[in-house]
Phi, psi and omega in degrees: 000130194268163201256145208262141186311140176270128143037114159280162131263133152226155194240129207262135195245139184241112158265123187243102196266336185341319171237099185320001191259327166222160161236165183198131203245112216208137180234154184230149163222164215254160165232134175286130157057001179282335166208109173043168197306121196059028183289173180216129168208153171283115167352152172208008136093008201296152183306326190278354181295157180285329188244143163266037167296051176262130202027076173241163192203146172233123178237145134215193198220172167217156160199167214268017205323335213267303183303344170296332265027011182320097199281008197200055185308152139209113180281127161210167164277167200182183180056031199282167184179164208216080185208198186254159188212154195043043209275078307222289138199154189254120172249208173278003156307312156286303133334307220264306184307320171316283198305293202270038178244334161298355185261310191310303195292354153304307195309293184316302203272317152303351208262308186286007163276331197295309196280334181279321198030183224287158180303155184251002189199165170297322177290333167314303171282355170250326161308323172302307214280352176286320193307309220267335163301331199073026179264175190212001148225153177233155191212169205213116156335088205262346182144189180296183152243020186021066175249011197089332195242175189237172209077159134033277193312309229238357190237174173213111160327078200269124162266152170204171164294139176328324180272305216266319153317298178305334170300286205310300159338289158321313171319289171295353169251345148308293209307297192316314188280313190307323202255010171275296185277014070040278172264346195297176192232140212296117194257131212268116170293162192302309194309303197286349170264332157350273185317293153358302180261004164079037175284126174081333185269000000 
C-alpha cells in the first residue's frame, strides 16, 4: 500500500466587520496544493487521518468601546482560542478525534509558552497555533476571479508565509484600533481645561 502524502495545512484568515460594535478575527484551517498548485480545500475529517481539523478555528473577538461611551478606548483583540465552531455532527469517534487533536495543539502551544511566555496578540497566538499544527502558510480572502466556477475554485486568494501572515494579521488589527480611534471623541487635556477656565493665566 503505498503512503499516503502528508497534508499542507493553511491557516485561511477571515475578518468579520459586520457589526460595528465588534470585530472578529478568525482563521480556519485548509488543505493545500492537494489537486494542484495554490487549490484550497477543507479538511474533511476523515478516520484514517491522525487530527480532525475540519472545522477548527483560531477565534477572537475586539470591540468597539467608543460606542459604550467609554471616554478611554483601548481596542484590542481578546477571547483568543483554539476550538470547533459550525460543526455539522459528532458521534463518538469523531469526539474522541476532535478531543484529541485539541490536546496536541494545547500540548504544543504550553511548550512554546515555557520558552516563549505568553503571546502579546491574536497574531501571535495564531503563528503558534500555525507551529503546532504544522501549517506554514496563511492566505486571506482577495475577491472573485469570474471564472464560473464556485467556491474555493471562483475566489482568490493573497498567500504568505507563516511569518509574514502573522504580520500581515497584526497589520489588520491596528488598521482596525487605529480607525476606532480615529473616531472616538476627543477627551479634553487637562492643560487645555485649565486654559478654558482661565486658570494660570
Amino acid at each position: 500500500m503505498a503512503k499516503r502524502q502528508k497534508q499542507q495545512l493553511g491557516l485561511l484568515v477571515n475578518e468579520d466587520t459586520k457589526d460595528a460594535r465588534f470585530f472578529r478575527l478568525t482563521a480556519s484551517v485548509v488543505i493545500l496544493h492537494s489537486e494542484g498548485h495554490n487549490s484550497i480545500r477543507n479538511p474533511r475529517g476523515e478516520y484514517d487521518e491522525v487530527y480532525d481539523f475540519k472545522d477548527l478555528m483560531v477565534t477572537s473577538l475586539g470591540e468597539n468601546t467608543t460606542l459604550n461611551g467609554d471616554p478611554n478606548p483601548e481596542p484590542r483583540l481578546y477571547g483568543w482560542e483554539v476550538r470547533y465552531e459550525d460543526v455539522y455532527s459528532v458521534d463518538h469517534r469523531r469526539a474522541k478525534k476532535m478531543a484529541k487533536t485539541l490536546d496536541m495543539v494545547q500540548r504544543k502551544l504550553d511548550k512554546l509558552k515555557e520558552t516563549r511566555g505568553y503571546p502579546q496578540s491574536y497574531a501571535e497566538f495564531l503563528g503558534r497555533v500555525g507551529e503546532a499544527i504544522g501549517a506554514q502558510t496563511v492566505l486571506r480572502y482577495k475577491g472573485k476571479l469570474g471564472n464560473g466556477k464556485w467556491g474555493y475554485d471562483g475566489e482568490e486568494f493573497q498567500f504568505w508565509t507563516l511569518g509574514d501572515g502573522v504580520a500581515n494579521v497584526a497589520h489588520m488589527e491596528r488598521q482596525w484600533r487605529e480607525k476606532i480611534l480615529a473616531r472616538a471623541p476627543k477627551v479634553p487635556h487637562y492643560g487645555d481645561l485649565a486654559k478654558a477656565n482661565g486658570v494660570g493665566s
